[in-house]
C-alpha positions in Angstrom: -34.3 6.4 0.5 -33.6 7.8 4.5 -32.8 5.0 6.4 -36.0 5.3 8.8 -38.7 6.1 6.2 -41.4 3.4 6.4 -42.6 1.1 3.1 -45.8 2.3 3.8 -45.1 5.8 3.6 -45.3 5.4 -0.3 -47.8 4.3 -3.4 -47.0 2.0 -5.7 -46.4 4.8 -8.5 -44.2 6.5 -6.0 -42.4 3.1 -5.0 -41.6 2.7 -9.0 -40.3 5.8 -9.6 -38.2 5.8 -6.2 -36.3 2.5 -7.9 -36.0 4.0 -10.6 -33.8 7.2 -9.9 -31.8 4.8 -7.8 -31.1 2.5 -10.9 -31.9 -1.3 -10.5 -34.3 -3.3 -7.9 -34.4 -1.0 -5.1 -36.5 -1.4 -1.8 -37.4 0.4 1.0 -36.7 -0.8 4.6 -38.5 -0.1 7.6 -35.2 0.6 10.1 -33.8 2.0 12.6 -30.9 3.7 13.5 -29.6 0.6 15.5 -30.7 -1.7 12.6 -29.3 -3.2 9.5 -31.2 -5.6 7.1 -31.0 -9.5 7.7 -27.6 -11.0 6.5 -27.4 -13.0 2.9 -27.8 -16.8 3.5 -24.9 -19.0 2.5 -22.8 -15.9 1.7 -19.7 -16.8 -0.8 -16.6 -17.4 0.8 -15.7 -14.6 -1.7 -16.0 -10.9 -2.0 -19.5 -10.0 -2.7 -22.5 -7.4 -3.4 -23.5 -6.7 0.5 -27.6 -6.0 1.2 -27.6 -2.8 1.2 -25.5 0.4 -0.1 -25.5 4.0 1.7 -24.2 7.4 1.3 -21.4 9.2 3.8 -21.5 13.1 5.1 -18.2 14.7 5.3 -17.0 16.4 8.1 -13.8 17.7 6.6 -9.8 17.5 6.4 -7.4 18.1 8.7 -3.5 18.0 8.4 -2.0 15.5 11.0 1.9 16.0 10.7 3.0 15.0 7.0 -0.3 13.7 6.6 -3.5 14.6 5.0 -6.5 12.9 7.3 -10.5 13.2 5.7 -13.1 12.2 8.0 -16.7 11.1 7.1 -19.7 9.8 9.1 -22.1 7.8 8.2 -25.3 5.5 9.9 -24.0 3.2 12.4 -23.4 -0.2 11.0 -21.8 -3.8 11.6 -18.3 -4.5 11.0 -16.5 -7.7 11.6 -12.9 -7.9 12.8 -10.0 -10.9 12.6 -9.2 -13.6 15.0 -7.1 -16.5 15.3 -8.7 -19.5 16.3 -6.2 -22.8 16.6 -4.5 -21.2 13.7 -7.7 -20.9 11.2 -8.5 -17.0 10.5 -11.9 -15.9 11.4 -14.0 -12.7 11.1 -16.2 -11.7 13.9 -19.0 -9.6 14.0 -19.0 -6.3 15.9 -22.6 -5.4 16.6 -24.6 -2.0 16.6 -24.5 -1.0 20.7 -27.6 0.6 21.4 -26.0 4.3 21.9 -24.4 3.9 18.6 -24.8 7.6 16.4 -22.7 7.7 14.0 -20.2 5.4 12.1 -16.7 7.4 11.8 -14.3 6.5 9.2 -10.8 8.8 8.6 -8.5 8.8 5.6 -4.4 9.1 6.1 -2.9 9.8 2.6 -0.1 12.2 1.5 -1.2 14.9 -0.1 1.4 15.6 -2.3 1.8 11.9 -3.8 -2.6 11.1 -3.0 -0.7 8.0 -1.6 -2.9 6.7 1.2 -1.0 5.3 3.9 -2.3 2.5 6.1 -0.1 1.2 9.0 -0.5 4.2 11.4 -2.3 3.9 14.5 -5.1 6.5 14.2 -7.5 7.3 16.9 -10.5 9.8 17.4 -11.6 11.9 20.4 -14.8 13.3 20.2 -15.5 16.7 22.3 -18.8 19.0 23.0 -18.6 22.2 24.8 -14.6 21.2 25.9 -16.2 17.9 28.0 -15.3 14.1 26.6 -18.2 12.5 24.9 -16.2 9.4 23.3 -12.7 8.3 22.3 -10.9 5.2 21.0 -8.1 4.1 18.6 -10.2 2.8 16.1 -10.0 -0.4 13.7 -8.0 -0.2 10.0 -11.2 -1.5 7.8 -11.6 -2.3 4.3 -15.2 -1.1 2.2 -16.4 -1.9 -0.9 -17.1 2.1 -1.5 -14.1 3.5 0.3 -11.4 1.2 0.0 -8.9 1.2 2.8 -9.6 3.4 5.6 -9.9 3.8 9.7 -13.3 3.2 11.0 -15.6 2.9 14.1 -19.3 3.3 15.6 -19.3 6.2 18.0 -22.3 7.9 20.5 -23.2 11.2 20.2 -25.2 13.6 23.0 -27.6 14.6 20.5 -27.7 17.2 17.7 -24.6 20.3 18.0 -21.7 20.8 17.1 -18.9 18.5 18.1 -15.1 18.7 18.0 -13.4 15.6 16.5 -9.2 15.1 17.2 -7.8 13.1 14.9 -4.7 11.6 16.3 -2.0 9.3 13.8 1.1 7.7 14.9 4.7 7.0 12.7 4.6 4.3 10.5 7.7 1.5 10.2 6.6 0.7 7.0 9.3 1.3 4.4 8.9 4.0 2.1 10.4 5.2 -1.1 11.0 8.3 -3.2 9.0 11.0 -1.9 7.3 9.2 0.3 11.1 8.2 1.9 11.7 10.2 5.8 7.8 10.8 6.6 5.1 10.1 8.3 8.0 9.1 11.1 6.7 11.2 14.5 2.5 11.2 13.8 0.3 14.5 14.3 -2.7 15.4 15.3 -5.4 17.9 13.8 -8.8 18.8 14.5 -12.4 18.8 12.5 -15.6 19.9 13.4 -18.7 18.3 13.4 -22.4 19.8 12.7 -24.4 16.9 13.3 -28.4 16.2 13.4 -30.5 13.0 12.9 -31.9 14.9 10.2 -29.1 15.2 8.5 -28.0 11.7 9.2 -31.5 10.1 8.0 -31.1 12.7 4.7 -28.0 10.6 3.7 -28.9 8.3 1.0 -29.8 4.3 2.1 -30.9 1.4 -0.5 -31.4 -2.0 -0.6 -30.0 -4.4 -3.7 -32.5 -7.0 -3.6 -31.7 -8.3 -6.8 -27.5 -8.4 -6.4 -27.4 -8.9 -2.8 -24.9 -12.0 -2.0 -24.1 -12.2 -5.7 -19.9 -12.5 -6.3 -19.1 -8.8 -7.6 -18.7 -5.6 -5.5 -20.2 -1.9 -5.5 -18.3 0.7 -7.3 -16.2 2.4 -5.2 -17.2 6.1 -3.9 -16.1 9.3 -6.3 -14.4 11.2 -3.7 -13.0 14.3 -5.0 -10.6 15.5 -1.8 -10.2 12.0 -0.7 -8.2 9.1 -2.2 -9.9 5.5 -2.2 -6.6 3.8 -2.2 -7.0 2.1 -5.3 -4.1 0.2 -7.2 -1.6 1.0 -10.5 -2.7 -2.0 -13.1 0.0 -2.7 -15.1 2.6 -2.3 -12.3 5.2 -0.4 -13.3 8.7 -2.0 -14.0 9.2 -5.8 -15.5 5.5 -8.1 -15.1 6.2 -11.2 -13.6 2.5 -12.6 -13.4 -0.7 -12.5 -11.5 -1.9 -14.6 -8.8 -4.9 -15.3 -6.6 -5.6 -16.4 -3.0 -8.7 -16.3 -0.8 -10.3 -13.9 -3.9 -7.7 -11.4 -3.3 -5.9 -10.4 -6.4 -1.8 -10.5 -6.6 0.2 -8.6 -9.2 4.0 -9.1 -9.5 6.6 -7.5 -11.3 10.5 -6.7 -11.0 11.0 -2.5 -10.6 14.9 -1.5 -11.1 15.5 1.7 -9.6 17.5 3.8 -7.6 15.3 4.2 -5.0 15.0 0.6 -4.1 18.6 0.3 -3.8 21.3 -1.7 -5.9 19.8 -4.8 -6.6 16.1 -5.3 -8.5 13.5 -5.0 -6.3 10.6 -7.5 -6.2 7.1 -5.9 -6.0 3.8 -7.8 -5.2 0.4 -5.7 -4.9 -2.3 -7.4 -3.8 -5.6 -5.9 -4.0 -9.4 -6.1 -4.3 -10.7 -8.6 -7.2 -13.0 -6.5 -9.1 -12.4 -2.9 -8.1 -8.0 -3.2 -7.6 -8.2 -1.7 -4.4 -5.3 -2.0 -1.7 -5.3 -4.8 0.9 -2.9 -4.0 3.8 -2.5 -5.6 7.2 -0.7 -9.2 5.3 2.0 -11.1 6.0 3.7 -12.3 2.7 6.8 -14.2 1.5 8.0 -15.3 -1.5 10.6 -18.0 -3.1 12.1 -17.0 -6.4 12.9 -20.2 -8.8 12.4 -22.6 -6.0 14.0 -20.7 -3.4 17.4 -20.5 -4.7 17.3 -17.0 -6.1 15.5 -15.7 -3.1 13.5 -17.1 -0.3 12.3 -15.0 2.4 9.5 -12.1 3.7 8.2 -9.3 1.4 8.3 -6.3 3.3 5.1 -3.7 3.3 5.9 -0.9 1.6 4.5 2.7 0.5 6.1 4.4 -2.9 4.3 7.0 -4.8 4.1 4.8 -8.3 3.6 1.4 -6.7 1.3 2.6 -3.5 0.9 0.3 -0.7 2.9 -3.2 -1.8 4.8 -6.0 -0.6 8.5 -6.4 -1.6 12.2 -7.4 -1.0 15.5 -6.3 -3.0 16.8 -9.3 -5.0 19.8 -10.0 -6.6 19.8 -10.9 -10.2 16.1 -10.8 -10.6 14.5 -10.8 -14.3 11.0 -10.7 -15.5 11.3 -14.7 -16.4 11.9 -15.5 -13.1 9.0 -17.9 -11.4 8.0 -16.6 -8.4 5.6 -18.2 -5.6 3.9 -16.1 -3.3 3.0 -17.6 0.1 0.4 -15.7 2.4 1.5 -16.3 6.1 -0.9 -14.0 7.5 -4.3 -12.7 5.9 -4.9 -9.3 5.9 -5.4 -8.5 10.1 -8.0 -5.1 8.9 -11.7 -5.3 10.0 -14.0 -5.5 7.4 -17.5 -4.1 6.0 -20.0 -6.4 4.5 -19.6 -7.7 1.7 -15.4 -8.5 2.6 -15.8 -10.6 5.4 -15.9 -13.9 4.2 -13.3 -13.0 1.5 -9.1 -13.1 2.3 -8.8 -15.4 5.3 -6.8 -17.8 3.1 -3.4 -18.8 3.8 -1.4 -20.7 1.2 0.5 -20.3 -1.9 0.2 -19.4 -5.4 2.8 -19.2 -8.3 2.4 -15.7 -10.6 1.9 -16.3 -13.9 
């Protein structure tokens, strides 16, 4: 459906057909731009199927120094960000503003590896005829369809044609093989934007009255230029175990390589529970048998086999080793609905 067409725009024959070229128990909404459906009561405190699903438009890639940024807009919609409260982790919800447009959301990846790189500062200036219509440095976000990415609502003066600026600084995460040396100074690149409400309301909006609030997810986009940021499952290198915490996903395993250095190098990915996607923005340790192997924080890291991962060079490290993860932080990345009541554990788990 367009997100503003009205219920009762439509027969019954035309309403059954509608759900049926969408696949499953579809509805139509009457919306507006500024509006999203109600919220699922007593949501899980778990990853799960949000009200609604919607399509994206893309505006197109730039290059931004060594990296490869996609941009995409969609309806304007809530997001909820992270705060600490007295130590417990909460997500907040960011509102719809009333001069909300448009929802941006940019990609970082490298495009020789399709690595995509969280942990860089990325920030969009929008322009119209050389004047300033909007800027900001906008939130690292996590979606059910898209996986990791940057994201934001943003006003627009109307339908034209807009100039975006994509700006991305250095990263200090460390990186490996050919990933090793970039992404160190940022970049910037440009993209340009043909946007009308038509166009916006043409992009494709259902409801999922009959999955909404369930525990499950939506199947992430297919995205031929851009990367999602999903996962390797197995890990490559020696499996110590998986592991869960707040419904993410850990996966462990013991990676002996050059690349890492001299010693074995511990790895833990954590990820999405149903669809393996990456979840940045965490603060992780680990103790290896009871600390007296290794005890200590797991550095983020970005390598073209592993992707985005946690991990620490350890002596002597084997496969049988028993490893407990501990999650200091929860991942500090807003999130779309449907994550937002899902990873604000802290705690520990053992990998198995």
């Amino acid at each position: 459906m367009q997100r503003r067409r009205a219920l009762g725009a439509f027969g019954t024959a035309a309403l059954g057909s509608l759900a049926g070229c969408l696949g499953g128990a579809t509805s139509l909404f009457e919306t507006t731009q500024n509006e999203e459906p109600p919220l699922v009561e007593n949501r899980p405190d778990a990853v799960y199927v949000p009200t609604h699903v919607e399509g994206m438009e893309m505006v197109g890639t730039t290059d931004a120094g060594d990296l490869k940024v996609g941009v995409m807009y969609s309806y304007p919609h809530r997001f909820w960000v992270v705060e600490n409260e007295g130590g417990e982790y909460v997500t907040k919800q960011t509102p719809i503003e009333g001069d909300d447009a448009v929802h941006l959301m940019a990609t970082p990846w490298n495009p020789e590896t399709g690595t995509v790189v969280p942990n860089v500062g990325l920030s969009l200036e929008i322009l119209r005829d050389g004047s300033l219509v909007s800027e900001e440095v906008i939130y690292p976000m996590l979606s059910q369809r898209m996986g990791f990415h940057y994201g934001a609502n943003f006003p627009l003066d109307g339908d034209g044609t807009y100039e975006v600026r994509v700006s991305v600084g250095g990263t200090n995460v460390a990186r490996f093989g050919a990933l090793a040396g970039k992404f160190e100074g940022g970049g910037a690149g440009t993209v340009e934007l043909e946007f009308s409400n038509r166009d916006l309301n043409d992009i494709q909006y259902r409801l999922l009255e009959d999955r909404q609030g369930q525990r499950g997810a939506l199947t992430p986009m297919e995205m031929e230029m851009i990367p999602t940021g999903d996962t390797p499952d197995p890990l490559p290198g020696m499996s110590l175990g998986r592991g869960t915490s707040g419904d993410a996903a850990f996966v462990g395993s013991v990676v002996e390589d050059d690349r890492f250095g001299e010693k074995p190098y511990l790895v833990v990915s954590a990820r999405t529970p149903h669809n393996a996607l990456t979840i940045p923005g965490m603060a992780l340790s680990a103790a290896v048998d009871g600390g007296e192997t290794f005890g200590g924080r797991l550095t983020p890291g970005l390598d073209p086999e592993l992707g985005f991962h946690y991990g620490a060079p350890v002596a002597d490290l084997s496969g049988d080793a028993d490893v407990t993860v501990s999650v200091d932080v929860p991942p500090q990345v807003a999130r779309h609905e449907g994550y937002e009541t899902a990873f604000l554990d802290t705690g520990s788990f053992d990998l198995r």
